[in-house]
BANUTI-512749 format. One line per field, with one value per residue (C-alpha): residue in one letter; z, y, x. Coordinates in steps of 0.1 Angstrom, whole numbers, always signed. Last residue first. Layout:
aa (A, ...)
pz (Z, ...)
py (Y, ...)
px (X, ...)
END
This chain:
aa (X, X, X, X, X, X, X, X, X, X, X, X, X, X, X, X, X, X, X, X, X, X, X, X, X, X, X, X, X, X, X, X, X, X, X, X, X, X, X, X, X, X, X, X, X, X, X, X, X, X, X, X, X, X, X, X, X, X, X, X, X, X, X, X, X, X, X, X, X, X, X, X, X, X, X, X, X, X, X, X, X, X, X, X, X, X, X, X, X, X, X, X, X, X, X, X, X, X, X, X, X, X, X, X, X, X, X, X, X, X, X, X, X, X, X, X, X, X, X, X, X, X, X, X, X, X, X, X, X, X, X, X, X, X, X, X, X, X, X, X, X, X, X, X, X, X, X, X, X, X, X, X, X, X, X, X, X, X, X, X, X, X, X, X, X, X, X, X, X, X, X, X, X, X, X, X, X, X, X, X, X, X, X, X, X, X, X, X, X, X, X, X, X, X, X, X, X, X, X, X, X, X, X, X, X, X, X, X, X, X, X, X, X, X, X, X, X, X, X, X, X, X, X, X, X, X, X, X, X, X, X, X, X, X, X, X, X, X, X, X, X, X, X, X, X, X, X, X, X, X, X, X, X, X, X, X, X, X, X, X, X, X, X, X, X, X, X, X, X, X, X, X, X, X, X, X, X, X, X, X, X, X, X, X, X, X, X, X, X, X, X, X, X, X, X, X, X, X, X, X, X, X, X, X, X, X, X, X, X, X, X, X, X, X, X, X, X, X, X, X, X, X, X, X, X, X, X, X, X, X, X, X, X, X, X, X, X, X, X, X, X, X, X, X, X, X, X, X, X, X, X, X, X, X, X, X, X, X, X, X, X, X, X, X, X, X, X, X, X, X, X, X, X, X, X, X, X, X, X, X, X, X, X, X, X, X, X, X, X, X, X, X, X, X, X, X, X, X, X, X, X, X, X, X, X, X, X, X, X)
pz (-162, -192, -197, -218, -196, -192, -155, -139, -109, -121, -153, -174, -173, -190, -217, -224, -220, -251, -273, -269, -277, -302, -322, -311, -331, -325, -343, -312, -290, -266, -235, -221, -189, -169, -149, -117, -89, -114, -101, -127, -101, -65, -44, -12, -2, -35, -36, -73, -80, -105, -131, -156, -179, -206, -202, -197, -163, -141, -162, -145, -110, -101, -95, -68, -51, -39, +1, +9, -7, -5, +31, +35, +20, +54, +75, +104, +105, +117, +87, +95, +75, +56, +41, +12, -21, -39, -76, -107, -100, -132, -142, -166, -198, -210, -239, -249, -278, -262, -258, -270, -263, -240, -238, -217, -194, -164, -136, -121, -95, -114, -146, -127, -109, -143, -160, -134, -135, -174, -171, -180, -210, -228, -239, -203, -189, -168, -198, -204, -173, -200, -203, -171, -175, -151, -147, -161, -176, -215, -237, -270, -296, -334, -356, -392, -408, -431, -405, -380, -354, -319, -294, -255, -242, -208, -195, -179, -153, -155, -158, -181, -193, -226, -228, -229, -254, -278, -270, -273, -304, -321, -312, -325, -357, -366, -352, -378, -405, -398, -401, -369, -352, -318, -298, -275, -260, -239, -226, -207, -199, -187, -209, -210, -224, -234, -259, -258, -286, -270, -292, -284, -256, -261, -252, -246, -243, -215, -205, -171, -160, -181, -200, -211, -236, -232, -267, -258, -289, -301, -330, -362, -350, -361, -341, -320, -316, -282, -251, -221, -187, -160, -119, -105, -70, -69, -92, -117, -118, -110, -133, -165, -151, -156, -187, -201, -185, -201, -234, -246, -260, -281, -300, -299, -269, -258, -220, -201, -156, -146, -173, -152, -136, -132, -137, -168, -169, -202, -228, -262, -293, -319, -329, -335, -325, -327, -313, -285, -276, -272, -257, -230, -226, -214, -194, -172, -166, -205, -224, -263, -285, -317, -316, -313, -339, -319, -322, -294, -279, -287, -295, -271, -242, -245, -241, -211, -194, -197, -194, -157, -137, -160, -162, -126, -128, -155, -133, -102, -119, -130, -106, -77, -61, -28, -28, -13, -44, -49, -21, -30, -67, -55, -29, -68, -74, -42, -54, -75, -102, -91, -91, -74, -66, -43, -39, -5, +17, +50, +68, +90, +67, +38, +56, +70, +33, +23, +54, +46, +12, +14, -16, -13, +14, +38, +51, +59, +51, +61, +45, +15, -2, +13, +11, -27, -27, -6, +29, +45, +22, +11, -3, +9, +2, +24, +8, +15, -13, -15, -55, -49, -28, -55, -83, -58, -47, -85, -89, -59, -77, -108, -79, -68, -37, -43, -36, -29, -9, -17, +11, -10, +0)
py (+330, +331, +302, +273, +250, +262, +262, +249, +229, +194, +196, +222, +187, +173, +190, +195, +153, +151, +177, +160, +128, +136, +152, +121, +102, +63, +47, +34, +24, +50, +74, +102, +120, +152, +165, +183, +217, +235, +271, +298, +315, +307, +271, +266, +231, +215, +179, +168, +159, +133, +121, +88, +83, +54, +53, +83, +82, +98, +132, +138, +122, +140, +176, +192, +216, +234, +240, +208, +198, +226, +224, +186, +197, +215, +184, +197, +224, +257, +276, +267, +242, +258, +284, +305, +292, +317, +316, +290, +266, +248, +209, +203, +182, +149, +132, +93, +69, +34, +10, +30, +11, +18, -11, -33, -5, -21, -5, +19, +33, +65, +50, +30, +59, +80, +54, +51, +84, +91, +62, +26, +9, +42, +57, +44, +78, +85, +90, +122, +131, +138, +177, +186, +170, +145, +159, +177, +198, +211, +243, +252, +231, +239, +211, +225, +215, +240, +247, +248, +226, +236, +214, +205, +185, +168, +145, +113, +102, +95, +119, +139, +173, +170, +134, +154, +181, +157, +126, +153, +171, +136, +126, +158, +154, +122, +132, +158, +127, +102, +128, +140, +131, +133, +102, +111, +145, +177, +196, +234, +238, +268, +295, +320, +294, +261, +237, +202, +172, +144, +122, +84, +80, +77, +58, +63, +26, +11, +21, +12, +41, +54, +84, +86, +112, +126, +145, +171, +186, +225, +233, +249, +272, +313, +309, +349, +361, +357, +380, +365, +383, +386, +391, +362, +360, +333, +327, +356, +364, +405, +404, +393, +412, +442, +433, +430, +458, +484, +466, +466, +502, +489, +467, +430, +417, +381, +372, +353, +363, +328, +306, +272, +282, +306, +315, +333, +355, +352, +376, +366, +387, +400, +421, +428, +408, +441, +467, +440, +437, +473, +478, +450, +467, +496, +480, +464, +432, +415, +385, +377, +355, +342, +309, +277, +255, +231, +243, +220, +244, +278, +272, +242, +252, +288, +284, +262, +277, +313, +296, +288, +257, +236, +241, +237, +202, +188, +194, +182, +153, +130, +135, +132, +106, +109, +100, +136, +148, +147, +165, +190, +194, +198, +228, +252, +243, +265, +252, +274, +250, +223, +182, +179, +138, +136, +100, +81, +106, +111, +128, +153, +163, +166, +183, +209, +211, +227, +251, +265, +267, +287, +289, +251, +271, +249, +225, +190, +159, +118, +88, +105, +103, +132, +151, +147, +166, +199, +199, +223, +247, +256, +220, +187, +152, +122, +90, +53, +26, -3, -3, +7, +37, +52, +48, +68, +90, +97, +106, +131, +151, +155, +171, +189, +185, +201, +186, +148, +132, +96, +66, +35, +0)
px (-205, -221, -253, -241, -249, -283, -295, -325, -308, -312, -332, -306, -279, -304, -313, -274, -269, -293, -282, -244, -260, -277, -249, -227, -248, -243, -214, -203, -232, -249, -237, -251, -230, -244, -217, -218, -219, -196, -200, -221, -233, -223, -223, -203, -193, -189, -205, -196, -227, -222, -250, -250, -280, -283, -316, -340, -363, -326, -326, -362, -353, -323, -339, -310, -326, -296, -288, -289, -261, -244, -248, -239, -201, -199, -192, -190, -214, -200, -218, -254, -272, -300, -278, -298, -283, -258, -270, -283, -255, -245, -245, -218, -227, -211, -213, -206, -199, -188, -164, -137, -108, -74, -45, -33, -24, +5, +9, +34, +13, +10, +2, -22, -41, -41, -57, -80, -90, -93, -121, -111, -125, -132, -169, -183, -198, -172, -151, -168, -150, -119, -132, -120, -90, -72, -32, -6, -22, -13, -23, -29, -8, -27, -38, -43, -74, -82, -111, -85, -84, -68, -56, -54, -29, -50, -21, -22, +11, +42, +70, +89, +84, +100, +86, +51, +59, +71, +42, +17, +27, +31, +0, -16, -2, -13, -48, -47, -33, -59, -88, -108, -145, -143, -153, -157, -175, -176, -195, -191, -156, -146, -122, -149, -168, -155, -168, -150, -141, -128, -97, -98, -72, -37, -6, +29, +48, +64, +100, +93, +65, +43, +28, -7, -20, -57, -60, -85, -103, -112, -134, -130, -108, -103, -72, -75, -40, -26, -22, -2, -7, +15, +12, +25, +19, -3, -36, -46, -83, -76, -47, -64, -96, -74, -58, -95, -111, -82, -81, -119, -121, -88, -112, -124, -107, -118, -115, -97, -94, -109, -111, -114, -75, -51, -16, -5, -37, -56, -60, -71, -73, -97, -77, -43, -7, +12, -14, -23, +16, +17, -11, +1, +35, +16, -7, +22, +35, +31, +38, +33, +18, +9, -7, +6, +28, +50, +88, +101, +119, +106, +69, +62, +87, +78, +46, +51, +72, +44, +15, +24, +18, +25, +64, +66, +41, +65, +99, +82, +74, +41, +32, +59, +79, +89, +132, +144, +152, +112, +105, +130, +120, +84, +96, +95, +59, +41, +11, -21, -21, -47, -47, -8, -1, +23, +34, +54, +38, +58, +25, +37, +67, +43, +17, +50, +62, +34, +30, +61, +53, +23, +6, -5, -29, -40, -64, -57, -71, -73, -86, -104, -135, -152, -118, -117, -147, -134, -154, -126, -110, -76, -71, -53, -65, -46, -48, -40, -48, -65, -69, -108, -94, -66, -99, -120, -92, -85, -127, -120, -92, -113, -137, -116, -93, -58, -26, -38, -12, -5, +2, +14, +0)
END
């Protein structure tokens, strides 16, 4: 049995703890909040800021992990290289989960290094340098902090009207202490796809899962769905953008390597986690043999992946919070995750009477507009129409708490 600490609580991170817990194995989930959905699943938790490195290393000192698995980007990523000189083993590396965590490494690693075709782009600190940058790349363009996380701080600038609001959201939604944007040409994309790429351990063989296609807004994921429908030679391409950029960063582990796809059908790099992606829970819904999750508990655990099949065709929908609840458990409960739950009329029974119907409710202690509360997941045989699938899991997902999944956060 290995002990693992969970570095940020999620509710990707609580699917892994499910997998890690079905293996018989020992986990302690860490996040900045109490009642985080990993811990509900979890042996043990603590509650800290992964900002804080000295409080970082005092959970890890405390608890002698023998695997540190990090699920957000907001960690104090430099003390990873010390934990893991020191013999505990990190996902999928210290050196992969550093370069992650900010757009900036990792642009530069793709575009620069490994000369991956991504958009235009450039960095800025202050507003100045940002009009500039804007003035060079043109409009529309995107704007996105250089840490952060589900969209927060992006946004789309058509004109110069739009620049002031934009780099100051940017910086208002960053994550940390760094205090950067990165502005990028608009791709005029056909459509954007996940590539989940698995790395192992022992020399064994990268593999990856059927292509997912995804619709963000504002940077969020809103659905997502598998199989995506590509030709031989884009998807070409985008395994050999994920298999460079990913033995670049070394590791095992599963990675979310996110593309663009022109409507001339050039593949486009975009952006890469380290980790479970949001729009891989579509798995959850039976489309691959083994969920995202599990593959990314064996390749962690240095176990063996016969291989990865679609099974079946599937689409998954997120299930929005309408607003801020009215507390009917009061705040000192102890077990605060109840609240949420209470708090929200959750409508299970009308998405429940059609077949082929999987929901999660992710159990997120506080609940405000727009918040990921769950997923909506619609499955069929292979072949089926992915169209009606997709339409099918977003009428759904709008009967649990009332809320279109495409509504603007």
């Amino acid at each position: 049995m290995k002990k693992i600490m969970l570095l940020g609580s999620g509710e990707l991170g609580k699917e892994f703890v499910i997998a890690a817990k079905r293996a018989g194995q020992y986990v302690v989930a860490c996040d900045r909040y109490a009642g985080a959905p990993a811990m509900q699943v979890a042996d043990e938790c603590e509650v800290f800021s992964m900002l804080d490195g000295d409080a970082l290393e005092a959970a890890v000192r405390k608890h002698q992990p023998d695997i540190i698995v990090p699920e957000i980007e907001a960690i104090r990523t430099e003390r990873l290289f010390q934990f893991e000189e020191e013999g505990i083993q990190v996902v999928p590396s210290a050196r992969a989960v550093n370069y992650t965590m900010n757009r900036r490494a990792i642009r530069d690693l793709a575009s620069k290094e490994l000369g991956l075709r991504t958009a235009k782009y450039f960095y800025a600190k202050t507003f100045d340098e940002f009009k500039e940058a804007a003035d060079q790349i043109g409009f529309p363009c995107v704007v996105k902090p250089l840490m952060s996380s589900s969209g927060h701080g992006q946004s789309y600038v058509h004109n110069d009207d739009e620049l002031e609001q934009a780099f100051r959201e940017a910086m208002e939604g960053s994550r940390g202490d760094v205090k950067e944007v990165i502005i990028e040409e608009f791709i005029d994309f056909d459509s954007e796809f996940t590539l989940l790429t698995v790395t192992q351990q022992h020399g064994w063989p990268t593999l990856f899962c059927p292509p997912i296609g995804h619709v963000q807004k504002g940077g969020d994921y809103r659905e997502s769905w598998q199989p995506y429908k590509i030709s031989d030679e884009a998807l070409k391409q985008a395994q050999m953008m994920a298999d460079k950029v990913t033995k670049a960063l070394t590791g095992a582990g599963i990675w979310g390597v996110e593309f663009f796809l022109t409507k001339q059908g050039e593949v486009i790099f975009s952006e890469l986690s380290p980790r479970p992606h949001d729009t891989g829970m579509v798995t959850l819904g039976h489309t691959t043999n083994l969920s995202e999750f599990e593959l990314h508990f064996r390749a962690v655990m240095g176990l063996p992946i016969a291989g990865i099949h679609l099974e079946h065709a599937g689409a998954s929908a997120v299930i929005l919070s309408p607003g801020e609840p009215s507390p009917s458990v009061p705040p000192s409960s102890p077990v605060p995750y109840v609240a949420a739950l209470s708090q929200l009329p959750y409508n299970l029974s009308e998405a429940l009477t059609e077949d082929r119907t999987r929901i999660r409710i992710f159990g997120k202690p506080e609940a405000h507009k727009g918040r990921r509360m769950g997923v909506v997941l619609c499955y069929g045989e292979v072949g089926d129409d992915v169209n009606a699938l997709r339409d099918k899991a977003k009428r759904l997902a709008k009967t649990v708490l009332g809320t279109d999944p495409y509504m603007k956060k």
